[in-house]
N, C-alpha and C positions, 0 to 999 in steps of 0.2 A: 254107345254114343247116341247121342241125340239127331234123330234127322230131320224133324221140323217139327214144330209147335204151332199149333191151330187151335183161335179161339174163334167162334162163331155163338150166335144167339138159335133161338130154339126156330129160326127160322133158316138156319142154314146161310146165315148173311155174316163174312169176314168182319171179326172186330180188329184181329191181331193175326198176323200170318208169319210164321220166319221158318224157313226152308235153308236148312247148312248143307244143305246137299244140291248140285245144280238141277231143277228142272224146267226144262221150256214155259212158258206163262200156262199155255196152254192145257199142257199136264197139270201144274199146279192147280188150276180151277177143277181138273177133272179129281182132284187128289182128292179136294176140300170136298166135292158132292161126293167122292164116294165116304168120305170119313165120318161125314157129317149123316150120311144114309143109314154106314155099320151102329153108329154109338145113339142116333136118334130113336131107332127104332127099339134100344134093347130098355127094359124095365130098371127103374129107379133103386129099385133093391136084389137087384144083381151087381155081381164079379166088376170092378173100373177096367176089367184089363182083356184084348182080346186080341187074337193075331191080326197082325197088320192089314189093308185091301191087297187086292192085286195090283194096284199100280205101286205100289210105298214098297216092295217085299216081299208080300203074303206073306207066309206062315216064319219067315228069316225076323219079319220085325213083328213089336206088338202096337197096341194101340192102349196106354193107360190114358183115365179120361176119368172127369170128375163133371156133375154136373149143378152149378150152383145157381137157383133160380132161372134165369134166362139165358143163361150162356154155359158154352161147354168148352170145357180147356181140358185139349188134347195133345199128348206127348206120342210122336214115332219115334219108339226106340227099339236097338238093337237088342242081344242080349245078355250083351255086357252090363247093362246098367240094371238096379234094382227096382221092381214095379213100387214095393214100400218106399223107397225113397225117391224117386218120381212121385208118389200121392204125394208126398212131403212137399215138394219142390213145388208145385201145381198150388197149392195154397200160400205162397209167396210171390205168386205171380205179379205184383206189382213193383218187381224189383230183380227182374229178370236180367237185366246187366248185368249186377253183382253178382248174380249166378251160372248164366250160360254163358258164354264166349265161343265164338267158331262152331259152335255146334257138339263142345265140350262142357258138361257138369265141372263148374270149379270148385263149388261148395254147398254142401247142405246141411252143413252146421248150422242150427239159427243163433245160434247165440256171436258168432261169430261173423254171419252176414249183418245182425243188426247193428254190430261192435262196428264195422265197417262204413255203414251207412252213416253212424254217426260220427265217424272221423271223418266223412266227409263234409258230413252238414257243417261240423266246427270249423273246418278248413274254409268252406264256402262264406261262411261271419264273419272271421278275422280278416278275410279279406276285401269286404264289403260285400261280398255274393255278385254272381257275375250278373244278375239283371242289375245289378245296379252301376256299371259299367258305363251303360250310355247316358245314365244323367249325369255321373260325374262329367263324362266328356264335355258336354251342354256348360255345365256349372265352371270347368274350364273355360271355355269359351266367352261365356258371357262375361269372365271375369279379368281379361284381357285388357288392359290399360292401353286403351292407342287412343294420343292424343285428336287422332280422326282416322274415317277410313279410308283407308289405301286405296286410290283413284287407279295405278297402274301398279305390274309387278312385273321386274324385271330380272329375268334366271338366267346369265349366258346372252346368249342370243333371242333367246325367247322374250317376248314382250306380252304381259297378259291386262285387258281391259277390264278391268273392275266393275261390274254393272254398280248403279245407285243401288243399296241397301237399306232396307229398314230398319234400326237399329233395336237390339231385342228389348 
C-alpha cells in the first residue's frame, strides 16, 4: 500500500504532497525534510529505491524515487507493492486520480489508464465539457424573453425588491 506521495524540487520545496495515512501537519513537514534529506543526497546513478526514514516506517516501508530535472517524485510504500511497478507508476504522474485512490494502486496498466482517460475526455465533449457550464448558464440568461424587468418578486409571504438593473 501506498502511504504518501512527495513531489518536491531540487530544493526541497512541496510541489505536490498526499499523505493516505493520518499525520499531524507537523510530522508531515518533518516527513518531507527527512525524505527530501535521504533521496537528495544519494547519486544520480544509483538504486530509485531505499528504506523508508524513521518517521514514515524505517526499515517496514521503502522510499522508490525518481529524479526528473528539478523535481523529485517520491512513493512511501509498504511491502506489498512492487518497487518496478511504483518506477512505472512515478512516470504517469500527471494522472495520479486514475491511479491511486485512498492510498490504493488501482491500476498500472497503461494502456488501460490511457483507454480511461479517454473515455473520459469523450464523455466530457458530448457533454459540452464542464467549463463550459457557466457560459451556457450566462447564454440562458441573457436569452430570457421578459417583456421588462421585474420591479418586485413576490414568493408567499416574502416580497423581494428588485434593484434597477443594467440590462446585459
Amino acid at each position: 500500500m501506498i502511504k504518501a506521495i512527495l513531489i518536491f524540487n531540487n530544493h526541497g520545496k512541496p510541489r505536490l504532497i498526499r499523505f493516505y495515512e493520518y499525520f499531524a501537519e507537523d510530522v508531515q513537514q518533518q516527513i518531507i525534510r527527512e525524505t527530501f534529506h535521504l533521496v537528495s543526497k544519494r547519486d544520480d546513478n544509483v538504486c530509485n529505491f531505499l528504506e523508508g526514514g524513521s518517521l514514515i516506517g524505517g526499515s517496514d516501508y521503502k522510499l522508490i524515487y525518481r529524479h526528473y530535472a528539478t523535481l523529485y517524485f517520491v512513493f512511501c510504500v509498504d511491502s506489498s507493492e512492487s518497487e518496478l511497478g511504483i518506477l512505472d507508476l512515478i512516470q504517469v504522474h500527471f494522472i495520479l486520480q486514475e491511479v491511486v485512490m485512498g492510498g490504493m494502486v488501482l491500476e498500472t496498466n497503461m494502456n488501460e489508464i490511457v483507454g480511461q482517460v479517454e473515455l473520459q475526455n469523450r464523455m466530457e465533449k458530448s457533454e459540452g465539457g464542464f467549463s463550459a457550464a457557466p457560459a451556457r448558464a450566462v447564454s440562458a440568461v441573457k436569452n430570457i424573453n421578459l417583456p421588462e424587468m421585474p420591479r418586485n418578486i413576490n414568493i408567499g409571504d416574502i416580497n423581494i425588491k428588485v434593484p434597477s438593473l443594467s440590462p446585459f
